[in-house]
C-alpha positions as CSV (number, residue, x, y, z in Angstrom):
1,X,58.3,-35.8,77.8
2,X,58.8,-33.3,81.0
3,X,61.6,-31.6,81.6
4,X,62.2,-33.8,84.7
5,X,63.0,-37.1,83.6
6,X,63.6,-39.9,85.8
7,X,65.2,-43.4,85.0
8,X,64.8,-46.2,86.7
9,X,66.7,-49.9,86.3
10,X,64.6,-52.4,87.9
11,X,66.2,-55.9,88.7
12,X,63.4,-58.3,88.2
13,X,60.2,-58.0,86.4
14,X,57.9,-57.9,89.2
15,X,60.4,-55.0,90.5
16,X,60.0,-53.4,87.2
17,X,56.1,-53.8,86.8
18,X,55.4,-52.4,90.4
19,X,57.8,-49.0,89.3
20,X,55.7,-48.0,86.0
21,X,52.0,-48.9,88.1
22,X,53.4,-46.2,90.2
23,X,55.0,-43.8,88.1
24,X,53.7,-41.7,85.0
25,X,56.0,-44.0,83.4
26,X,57.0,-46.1,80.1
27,X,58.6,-48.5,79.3
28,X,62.4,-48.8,77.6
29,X,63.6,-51.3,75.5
30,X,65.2,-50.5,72.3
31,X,64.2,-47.2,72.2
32,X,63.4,-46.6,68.7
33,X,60.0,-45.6,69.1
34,X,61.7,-42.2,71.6
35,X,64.2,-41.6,69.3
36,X,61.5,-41.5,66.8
37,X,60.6,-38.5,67.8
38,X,57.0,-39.7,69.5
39,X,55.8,-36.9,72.3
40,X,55.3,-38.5,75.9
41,X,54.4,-34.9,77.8
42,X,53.1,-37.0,81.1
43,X,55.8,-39.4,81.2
44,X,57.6,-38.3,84.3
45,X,60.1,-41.7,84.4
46,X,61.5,-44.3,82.1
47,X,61.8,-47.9,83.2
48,X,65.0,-49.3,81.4
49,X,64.3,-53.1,81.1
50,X,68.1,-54.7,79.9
51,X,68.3,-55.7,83.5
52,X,65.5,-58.4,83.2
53,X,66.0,-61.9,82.4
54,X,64.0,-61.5,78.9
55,X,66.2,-62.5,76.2
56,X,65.9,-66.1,77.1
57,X,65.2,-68.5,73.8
58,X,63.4,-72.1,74.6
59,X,62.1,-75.1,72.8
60,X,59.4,-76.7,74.2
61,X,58.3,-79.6,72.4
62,X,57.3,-78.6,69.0
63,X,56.8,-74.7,70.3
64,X,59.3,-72.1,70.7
65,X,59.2,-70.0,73.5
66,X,61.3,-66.4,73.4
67,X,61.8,-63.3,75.6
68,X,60.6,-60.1,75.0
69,X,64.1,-58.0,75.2
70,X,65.7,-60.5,72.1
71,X,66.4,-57.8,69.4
72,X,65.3,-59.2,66.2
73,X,69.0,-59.7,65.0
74,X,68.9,-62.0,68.2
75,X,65.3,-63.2,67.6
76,X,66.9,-64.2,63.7
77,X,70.1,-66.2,64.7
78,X,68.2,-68.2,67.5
79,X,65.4,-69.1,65.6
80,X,67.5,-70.0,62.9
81,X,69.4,-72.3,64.4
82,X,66.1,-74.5,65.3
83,X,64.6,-74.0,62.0
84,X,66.5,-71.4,59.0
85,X,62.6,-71.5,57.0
86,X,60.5,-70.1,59.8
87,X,58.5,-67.3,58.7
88,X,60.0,-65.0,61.6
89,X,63.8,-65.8,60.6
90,X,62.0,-64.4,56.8
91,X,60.4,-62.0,58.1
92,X,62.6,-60.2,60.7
93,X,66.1,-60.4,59.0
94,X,64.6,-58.3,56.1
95,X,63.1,-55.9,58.7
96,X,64.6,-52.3,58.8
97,X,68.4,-52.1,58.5
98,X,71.0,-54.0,60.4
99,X,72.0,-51.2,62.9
100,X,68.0,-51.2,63.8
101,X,67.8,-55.1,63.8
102,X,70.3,-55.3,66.4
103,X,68.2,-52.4,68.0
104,X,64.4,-52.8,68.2
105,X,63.1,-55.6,70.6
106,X,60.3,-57.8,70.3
107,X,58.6,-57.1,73.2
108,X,59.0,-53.1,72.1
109,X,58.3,-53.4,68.4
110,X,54.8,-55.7,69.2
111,X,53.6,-53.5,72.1
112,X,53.7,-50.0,70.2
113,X,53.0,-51.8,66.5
114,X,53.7,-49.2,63.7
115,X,51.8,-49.9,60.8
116,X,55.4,-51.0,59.4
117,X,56.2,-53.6,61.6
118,X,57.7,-56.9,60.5
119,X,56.8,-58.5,63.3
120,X,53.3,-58.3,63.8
121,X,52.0,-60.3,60.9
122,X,53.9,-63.4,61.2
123,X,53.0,-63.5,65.2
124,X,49.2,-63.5,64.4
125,X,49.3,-66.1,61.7
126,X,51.0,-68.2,64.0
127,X,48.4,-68.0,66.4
128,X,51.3,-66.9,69.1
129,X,50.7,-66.3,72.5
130,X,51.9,-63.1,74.1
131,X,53.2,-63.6,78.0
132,X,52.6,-60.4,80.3
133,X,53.4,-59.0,83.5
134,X,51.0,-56.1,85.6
135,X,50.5,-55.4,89.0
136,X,47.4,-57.9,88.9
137,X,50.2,-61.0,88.1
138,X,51.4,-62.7,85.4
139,X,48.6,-64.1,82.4
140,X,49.3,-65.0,78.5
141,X,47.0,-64.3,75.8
142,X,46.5,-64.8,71.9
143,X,48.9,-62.1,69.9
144,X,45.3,-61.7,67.9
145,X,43.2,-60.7,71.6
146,X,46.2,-58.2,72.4
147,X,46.3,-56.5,69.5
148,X,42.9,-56.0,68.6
149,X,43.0,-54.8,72.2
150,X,45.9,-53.0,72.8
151,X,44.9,-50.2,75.7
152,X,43.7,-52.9,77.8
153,X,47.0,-53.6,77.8
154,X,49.1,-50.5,78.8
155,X,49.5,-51.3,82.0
156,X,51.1,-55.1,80.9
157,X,54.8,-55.7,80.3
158,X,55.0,-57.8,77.4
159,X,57.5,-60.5,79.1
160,X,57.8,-62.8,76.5
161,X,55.9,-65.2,72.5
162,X,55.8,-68.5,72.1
163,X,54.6,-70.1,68.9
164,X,55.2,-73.2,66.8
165,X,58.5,-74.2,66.5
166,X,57.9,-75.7,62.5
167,X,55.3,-77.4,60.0
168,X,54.5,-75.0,57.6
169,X,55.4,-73.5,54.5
170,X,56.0,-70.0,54.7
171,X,56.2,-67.3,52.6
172,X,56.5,-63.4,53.4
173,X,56.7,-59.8,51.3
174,X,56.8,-56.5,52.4
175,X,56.6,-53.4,49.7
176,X,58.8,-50.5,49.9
177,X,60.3,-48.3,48.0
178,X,64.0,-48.5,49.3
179,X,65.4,-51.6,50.8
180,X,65.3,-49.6,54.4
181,X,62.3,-47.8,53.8
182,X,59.3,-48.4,56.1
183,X,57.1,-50.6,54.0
184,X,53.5,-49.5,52.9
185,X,52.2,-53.2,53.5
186,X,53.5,-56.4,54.2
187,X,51.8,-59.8,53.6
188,X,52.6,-63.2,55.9
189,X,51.5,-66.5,54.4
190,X,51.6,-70.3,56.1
191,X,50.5,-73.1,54.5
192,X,50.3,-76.8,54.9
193,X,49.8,-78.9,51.6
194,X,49.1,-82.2,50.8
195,X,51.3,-84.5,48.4
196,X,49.3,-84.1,45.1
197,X,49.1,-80.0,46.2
198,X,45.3,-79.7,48.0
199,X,46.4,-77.0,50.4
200,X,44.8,-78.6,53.7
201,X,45.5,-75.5,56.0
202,X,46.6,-71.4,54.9
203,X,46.5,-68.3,56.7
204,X,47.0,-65.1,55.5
205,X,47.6,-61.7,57.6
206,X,48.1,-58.5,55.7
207,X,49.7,-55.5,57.6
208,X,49.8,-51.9,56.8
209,X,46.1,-51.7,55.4
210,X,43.8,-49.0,56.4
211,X,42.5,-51.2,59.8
212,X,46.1,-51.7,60.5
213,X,46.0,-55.5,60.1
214,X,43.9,-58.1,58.5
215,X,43.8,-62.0,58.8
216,X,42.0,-62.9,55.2
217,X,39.7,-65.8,56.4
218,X,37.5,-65.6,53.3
219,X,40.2,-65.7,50.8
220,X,41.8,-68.6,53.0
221,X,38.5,-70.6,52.8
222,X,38.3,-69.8,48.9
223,X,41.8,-71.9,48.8
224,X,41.4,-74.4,51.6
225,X,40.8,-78.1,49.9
226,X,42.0,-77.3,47.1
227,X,44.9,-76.6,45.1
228,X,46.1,-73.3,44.5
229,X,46.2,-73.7,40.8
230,X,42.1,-74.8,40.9
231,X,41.6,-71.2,42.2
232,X,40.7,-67.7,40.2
233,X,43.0,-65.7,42.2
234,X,42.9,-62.7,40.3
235,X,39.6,-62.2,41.0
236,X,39.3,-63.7,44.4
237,X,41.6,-61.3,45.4
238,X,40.3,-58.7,43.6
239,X,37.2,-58.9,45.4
240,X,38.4,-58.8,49.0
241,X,37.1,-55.9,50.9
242,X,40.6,-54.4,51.9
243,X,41.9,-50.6,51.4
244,X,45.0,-48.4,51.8
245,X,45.5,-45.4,52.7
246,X,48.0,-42.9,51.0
247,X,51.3,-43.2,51.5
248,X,55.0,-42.2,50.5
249,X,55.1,-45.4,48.2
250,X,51.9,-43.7,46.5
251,X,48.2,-43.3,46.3
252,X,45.9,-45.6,48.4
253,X,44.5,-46.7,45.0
254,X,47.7,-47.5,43.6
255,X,48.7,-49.4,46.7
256,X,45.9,-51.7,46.6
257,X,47.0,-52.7,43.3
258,X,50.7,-53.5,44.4
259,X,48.8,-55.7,47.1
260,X,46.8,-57.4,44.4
261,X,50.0,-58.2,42.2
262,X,52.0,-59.0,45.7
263,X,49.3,-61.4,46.8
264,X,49.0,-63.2,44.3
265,X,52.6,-64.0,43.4
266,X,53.7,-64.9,47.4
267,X,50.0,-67.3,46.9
268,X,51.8,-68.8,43.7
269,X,55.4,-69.3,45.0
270,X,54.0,-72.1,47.7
């Protein structure tokens, strides 16, 4: 950052928006990804957002609407109390360590997604919608559009997700080495079954892999109308065309094969 550092504390969102389209600015939420340690040598102010109305929680029908500023220990204990299974209530309250939990927002941890993130994956299977704010007005589009996307969308503050509120099954890993340790991959799983087992809907998102992200359509068709147990899954996962770079948890090589054995037993336990 410069040397000359001004904050700002807006009072509304539209307040808020019109200060950073203005300013060589960024946003503040959490503000783990700063303390991190990540350079910002243009940045000439910092808009605080914990004066915005964006840790509101809603159901709507069968869809659950959330603000952005909710921390993920927030994000866990509201959800939670609508439904304890949902694959973010799994997902988030293993994220990180509880000190970060009650740190990192959702709206912070999805706009800047580290290849870590616990977040990210679950949002995209979902097929969630991201709500944002810019000088242009207000719009929402698929968590998928924005990500793939992402500089279009500097400019936007992420306001707020919504997503469904329940029916699937869910299931959810992440590989680290320590239980606080940034993982090398994470894998998010939803499925809806039939009575006798015929998986009639499943969608898989991998994160951490060498594009960042991944939805696995083709190994979700491979299992779609049938039942898991009717399907080679060794070798149908063997074959996807995924890779991992190296990381502290090990080679890229030996990564792929924790995927592999990770994959295959989340795919088993549903």
């Amino acid at each position: 950052m410069g040397d000359q550092i001004q904050w700002y504390y807006p009072q509304s969102i539209d307040e808020a928006v019109e200060i950073h389209s203005t300013k060589k600015s960024i946003y503040h939420a959490g503000g783990t990804f700063i303390l991190m340690g990540k350079k910002f040598p243009e940045v000439e102010a910092i808009v605080d957002l914990w004066h915005l109305p964006l840790d509101y929680f809603d159901g709507v029908d069968d869809s659950l609407e959330i603000g952005a500023m909710n921390t993920y220990a927030a994000a866990v204990e509201k959800i939670s109390a609508v439904n304890p299974e949902h694959i973010l209530v799994k997902s988030l309250s293993v994220a990180a360590s509880t000190p970060l939990r009650n740190r990192i927002t959702l709206g912070g941890s999805f706009r800047a997604f580290p290849s870590w993130t616990d977040l990210v994956g679950p949002l995209i299977a979902l097929d969630a919608t991201v709500k944002l704010a810019s000088p242009e007005g207000k719009t929402q589009v698929p968590a998928t559009q924005y990500i793939e996307n992402i500089a279009s969308y500097r400019d936007h503050l992420v306001v707020g997700f919504s997503f469904p509120a329940d029916g699937w099954n869910s299931a959810y890993v992440r590989r680290t080495r320590t239980r606080v340790d940034f993982a090398a991959f994470n894998i998010t799983v939803l499925a809806r079954k039939s009575g006798d087992g015929t998986v009639d809907d499943i969608r898989i998102v991998v994160v951490g892999n060498s594009t960042k992200f991944a939805r696995l359509t083709e190994l979700e068709d491979k299992i779609r109308g049938t039942k898991i147990s009717e399907v080679n899954l060794p070798q149908e996962i063997k074959s996807l065309d995924i890779k991992f770079g190296d990381k502290n948890l090990g080679s890229g090589e030996y990564i792929r094969h924790l995927f592999n054995v990770e994959l295959e037993r989340i795919l088993l336990t549903l």
